[in-house]
C-alpha positions in Angstrom: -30.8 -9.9 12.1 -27.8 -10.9 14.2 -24.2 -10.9 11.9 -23.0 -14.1 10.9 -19.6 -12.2 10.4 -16.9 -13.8 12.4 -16.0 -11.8 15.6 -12.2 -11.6 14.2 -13.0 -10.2 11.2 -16.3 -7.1 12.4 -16.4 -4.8 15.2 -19.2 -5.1 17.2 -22.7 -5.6 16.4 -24.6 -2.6 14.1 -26.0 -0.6 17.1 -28.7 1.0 14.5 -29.1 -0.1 11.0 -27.3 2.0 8.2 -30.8 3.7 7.0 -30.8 5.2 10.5 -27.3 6.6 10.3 -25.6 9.9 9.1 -23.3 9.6 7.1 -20.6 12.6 6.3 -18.4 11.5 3.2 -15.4 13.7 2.3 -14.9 14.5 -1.2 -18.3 14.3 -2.5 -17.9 16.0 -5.6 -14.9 13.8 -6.7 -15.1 10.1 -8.3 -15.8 7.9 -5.2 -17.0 10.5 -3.1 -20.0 11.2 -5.5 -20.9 7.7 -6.1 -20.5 7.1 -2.2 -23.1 9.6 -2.2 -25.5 8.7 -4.8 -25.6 5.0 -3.8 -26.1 6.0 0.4 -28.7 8.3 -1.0 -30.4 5.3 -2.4 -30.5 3.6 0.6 -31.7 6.3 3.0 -32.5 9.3 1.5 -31.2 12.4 3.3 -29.1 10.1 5.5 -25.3 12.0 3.3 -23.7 14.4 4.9 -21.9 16.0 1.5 -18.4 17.2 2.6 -16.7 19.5 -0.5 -13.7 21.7 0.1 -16.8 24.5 -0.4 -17.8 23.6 3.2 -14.0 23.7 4.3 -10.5 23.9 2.7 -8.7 20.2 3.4 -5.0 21.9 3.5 -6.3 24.0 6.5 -6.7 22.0 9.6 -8.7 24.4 12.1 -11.3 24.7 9.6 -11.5 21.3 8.7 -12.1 20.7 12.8 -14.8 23.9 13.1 -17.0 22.2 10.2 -16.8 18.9 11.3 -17.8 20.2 14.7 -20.5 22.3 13.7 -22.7 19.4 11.9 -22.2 17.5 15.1 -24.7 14.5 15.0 -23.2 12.4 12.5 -22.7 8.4 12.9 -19.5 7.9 10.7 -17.4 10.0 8.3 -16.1 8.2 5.1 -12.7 10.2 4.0 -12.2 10.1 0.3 -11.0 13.4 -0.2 -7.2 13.1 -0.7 -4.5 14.9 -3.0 -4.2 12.0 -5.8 -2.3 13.7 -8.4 0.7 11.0 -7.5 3.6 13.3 -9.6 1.8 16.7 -8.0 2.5 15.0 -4.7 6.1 14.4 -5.2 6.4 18.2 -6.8 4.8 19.7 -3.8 5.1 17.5 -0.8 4.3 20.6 1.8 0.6 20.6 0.1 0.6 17.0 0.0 0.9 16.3 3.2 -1.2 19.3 4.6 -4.1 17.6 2.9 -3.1 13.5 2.8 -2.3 13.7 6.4 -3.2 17.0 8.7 -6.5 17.1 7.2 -6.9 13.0 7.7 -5.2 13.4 11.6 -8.0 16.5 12.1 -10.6 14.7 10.6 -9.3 11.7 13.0 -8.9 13.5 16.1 -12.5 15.5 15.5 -13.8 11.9 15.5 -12.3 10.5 18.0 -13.6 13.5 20.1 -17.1 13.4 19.0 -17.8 9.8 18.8 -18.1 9.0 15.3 -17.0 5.7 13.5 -14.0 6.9 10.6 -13.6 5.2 7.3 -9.9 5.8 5.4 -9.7 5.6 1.8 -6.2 5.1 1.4 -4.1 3.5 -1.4 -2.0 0.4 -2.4 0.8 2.4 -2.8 1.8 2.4 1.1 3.9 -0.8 -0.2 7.1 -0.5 -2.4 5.7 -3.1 -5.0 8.7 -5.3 -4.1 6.8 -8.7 -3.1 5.8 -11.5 -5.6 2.5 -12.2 -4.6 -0.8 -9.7 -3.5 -0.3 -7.7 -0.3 -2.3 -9.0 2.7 -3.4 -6.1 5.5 -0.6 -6.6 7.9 2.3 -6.5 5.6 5.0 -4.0 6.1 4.4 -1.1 4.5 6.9 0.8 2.4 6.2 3.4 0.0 8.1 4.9 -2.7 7.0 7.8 -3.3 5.2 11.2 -1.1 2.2 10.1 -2.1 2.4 6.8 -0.6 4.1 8.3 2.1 1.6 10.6 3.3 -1.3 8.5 3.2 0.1 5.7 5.2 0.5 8.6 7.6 -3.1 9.2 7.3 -3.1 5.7 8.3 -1.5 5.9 11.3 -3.7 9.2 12.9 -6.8 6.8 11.6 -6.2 3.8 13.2 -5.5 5.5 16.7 -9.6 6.2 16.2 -11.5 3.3 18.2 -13.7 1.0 15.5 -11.9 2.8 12.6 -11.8 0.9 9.2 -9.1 1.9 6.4 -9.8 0.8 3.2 -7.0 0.8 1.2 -7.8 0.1 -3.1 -6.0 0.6 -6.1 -6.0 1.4 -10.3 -9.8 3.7 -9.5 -11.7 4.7 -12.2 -15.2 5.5 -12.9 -17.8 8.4 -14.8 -16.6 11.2 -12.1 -13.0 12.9 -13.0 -9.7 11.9 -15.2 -9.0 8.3 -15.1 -6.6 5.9 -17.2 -9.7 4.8 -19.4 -11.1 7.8 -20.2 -6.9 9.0 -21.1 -6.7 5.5 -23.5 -9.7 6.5 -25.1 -8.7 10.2 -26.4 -5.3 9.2 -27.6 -6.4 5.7 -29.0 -8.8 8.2 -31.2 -5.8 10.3 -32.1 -4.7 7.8 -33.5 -0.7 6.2 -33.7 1.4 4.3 -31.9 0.8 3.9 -28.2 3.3 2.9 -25.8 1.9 1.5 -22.4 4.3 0.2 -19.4 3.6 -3.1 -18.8 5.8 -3.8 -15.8 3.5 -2.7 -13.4 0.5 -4.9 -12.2 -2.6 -4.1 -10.2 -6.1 -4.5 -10.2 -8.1 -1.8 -12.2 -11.4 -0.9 -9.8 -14.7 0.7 -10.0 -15.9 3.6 -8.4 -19.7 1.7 -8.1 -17.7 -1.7 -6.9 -15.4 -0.5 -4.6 -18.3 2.5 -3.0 -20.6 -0.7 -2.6 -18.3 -2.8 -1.2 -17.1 0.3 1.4 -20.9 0.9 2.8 -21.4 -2.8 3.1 -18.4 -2.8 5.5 -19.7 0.4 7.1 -23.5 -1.5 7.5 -21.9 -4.5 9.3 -19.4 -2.1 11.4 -16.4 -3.6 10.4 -12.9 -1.9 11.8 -9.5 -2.4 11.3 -7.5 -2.6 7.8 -9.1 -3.7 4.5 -8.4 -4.2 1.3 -11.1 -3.8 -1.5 -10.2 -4.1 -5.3 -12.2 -5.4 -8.6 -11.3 -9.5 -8.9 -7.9 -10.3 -11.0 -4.8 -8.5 -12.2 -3.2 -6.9 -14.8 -0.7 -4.6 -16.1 -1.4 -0.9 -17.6 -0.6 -2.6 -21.1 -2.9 -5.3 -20.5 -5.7 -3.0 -19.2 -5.3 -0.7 -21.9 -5.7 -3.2 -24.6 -8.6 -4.7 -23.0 -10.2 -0.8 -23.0 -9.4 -0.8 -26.9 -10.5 -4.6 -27.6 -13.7 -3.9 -25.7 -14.3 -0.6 -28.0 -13.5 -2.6 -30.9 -11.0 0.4 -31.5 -7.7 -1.1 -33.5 -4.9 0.9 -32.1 -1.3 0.4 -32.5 -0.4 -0.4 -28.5 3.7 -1.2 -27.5 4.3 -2.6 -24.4 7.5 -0.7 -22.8 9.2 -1.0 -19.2 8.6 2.1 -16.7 12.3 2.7 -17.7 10.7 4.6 -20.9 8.2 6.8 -19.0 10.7 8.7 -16.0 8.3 10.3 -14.3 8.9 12.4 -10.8 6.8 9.6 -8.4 8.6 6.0 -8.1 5.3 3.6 -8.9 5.3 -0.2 -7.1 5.7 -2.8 -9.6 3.2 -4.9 -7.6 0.3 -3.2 -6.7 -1.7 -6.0 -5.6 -3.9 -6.0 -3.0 -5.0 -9.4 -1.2 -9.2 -9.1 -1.0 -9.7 -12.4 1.1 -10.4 -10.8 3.9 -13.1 -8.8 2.4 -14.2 -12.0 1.1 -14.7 -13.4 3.9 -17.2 -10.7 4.9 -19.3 -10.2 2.2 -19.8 -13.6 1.2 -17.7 -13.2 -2.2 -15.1 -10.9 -3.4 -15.6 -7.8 -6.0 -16.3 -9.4 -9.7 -13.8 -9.8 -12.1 -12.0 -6.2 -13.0 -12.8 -6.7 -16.8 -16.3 -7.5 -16.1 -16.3 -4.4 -14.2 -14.9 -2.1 -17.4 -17.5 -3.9 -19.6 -19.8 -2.1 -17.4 -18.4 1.5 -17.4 -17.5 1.5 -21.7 -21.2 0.3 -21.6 -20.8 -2.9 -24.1 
């Protein structure tokens, strides 16, 4: 069936259908990786290409480029794989960017080489948080913090790859790894007072949504930059009393201003990201981010 896509908004028309395709994804044993896995699996069975640092070590470049190299006849590689730990990124910047953006400009350049489509997971914190209303694609990028900082270079080695797509997201959770949800619950069932910043606004997103949403965009060959997050807004106050109202847990929860919380990573204080363009592509944008945590607490 030909795409109804706009041509401004795809790359060119799917050359073979995604159950034809294989597809390496990076990180496979972390949160998005896995589920990136689990739902192309479903689609085409044996079509995933896992990619775990136990087939090569991301902070070393050479080997990064052998492995790639030796699976050879892959269609696209999805990147997830990234050092996320935002306050381990500002503490050790040399390992950050070894793995945020070496590994990323390897991965990039192997691609490049061979002939294979790249997909970058990257982050809303390339922006400094300082605009009033939701970041669109080609706003200038600012970050605060290494973390940021090294992704966006990621970024830049990515998009020199013809028919790349960068995905950048925000607030992930999901079943795989630590998240701010699964955190909420073990203190709430401590038990006292919790203090939550609520200065800080994004959109909370799930691992299932936003790995969806990313092989939907790889099935219709869409490049360029694009930003996918769960519906709606909120701060981390306001998503962590929805956690607790949803659990019916009653837990003493203070809203505070970052001021209280010094941590060693500057956060954005407007993590929005601008979905439209997304959108436009699939039809409809991600559901609503609360509808989304109904889901995951199961109620």
């Amino acid at each position: 069936m030909k795409s109804s896509i706009p041509k401004e908004l795809a790359g060119v028309a799917p050359e073979r259908p995604l159950y034809m395709k294989k597809i390496i994804v990076t990180g496979s044993n972390g949160g998005l990786g896995s589920e990136l896995c689990r739902q192309l699996d479903e689609i085409s069975p044996g079509s995933v290409i896992p990619f775990s640092r136990g087939v090569a070590d991301l902070a070393k470049a050479s080997d990064l480029e052998k492995a790639l190299e030796k699976i050879g006849n892959a269609d696209v590689i999805i990147h997830s794989a990234a050092m996320t730990d935002v306050d381990g990124c500002e503490k050790d910047a040399e390992t950050a960017g070894a793995i945020n953006f070496l590994a990323t400009q390897a991965i990039a350049m192997t691609a490049k080489k061979m002939g294979i489509r790249a997909v970058y997971i990257s982050t809303d914190y390339v922006f400094d948080g300082e605009k009033e209303s939701p970041y669109v694609e080609d706003d200038k990028t600012n970050p605060l913090n290494v973390y940021g900082r090294t992704k966006l270079e990621g970024e830049k080695a990515v998009v020199k790859v013809e028919k790349s797509l960068i995905v950048r997201t925000s607030w992930l959770y999901g079943k795989t790894g630590k998240n701010f949800v699964k955190t909420m619950l073990a203190l709430g069932e401590k038990g006292g007072a919790l203090k939550v910043v609520d200065d800080q606004v994004g959109a909370p997103t799930y691992y299932p949504d936003l790995a969806a949403a990313i092989i939907n965009a790889v099935e219709k060959e869409v490049s360029g930059i694009l930003h996918i997050a769960n519906s709606g807004y909120c701060s981390w106050y306001e998503f962590a009393k929805a956690i607790f109202e949803e659990k019916r847990m009653d837990v003493d929860l203070l809203p505070v201003p970052s001021l209280e919380f010094p941590r060693p990573a500057r956060r954005p204080a407007n993590s929005r990201l601008n979905c439209g363009r997304y959108a436009g592509i699939a039809g409809k944008p991600l559901r609503d981010w609360r509808d989304a945590l109904k889901e995951y607490l199961g109620v």
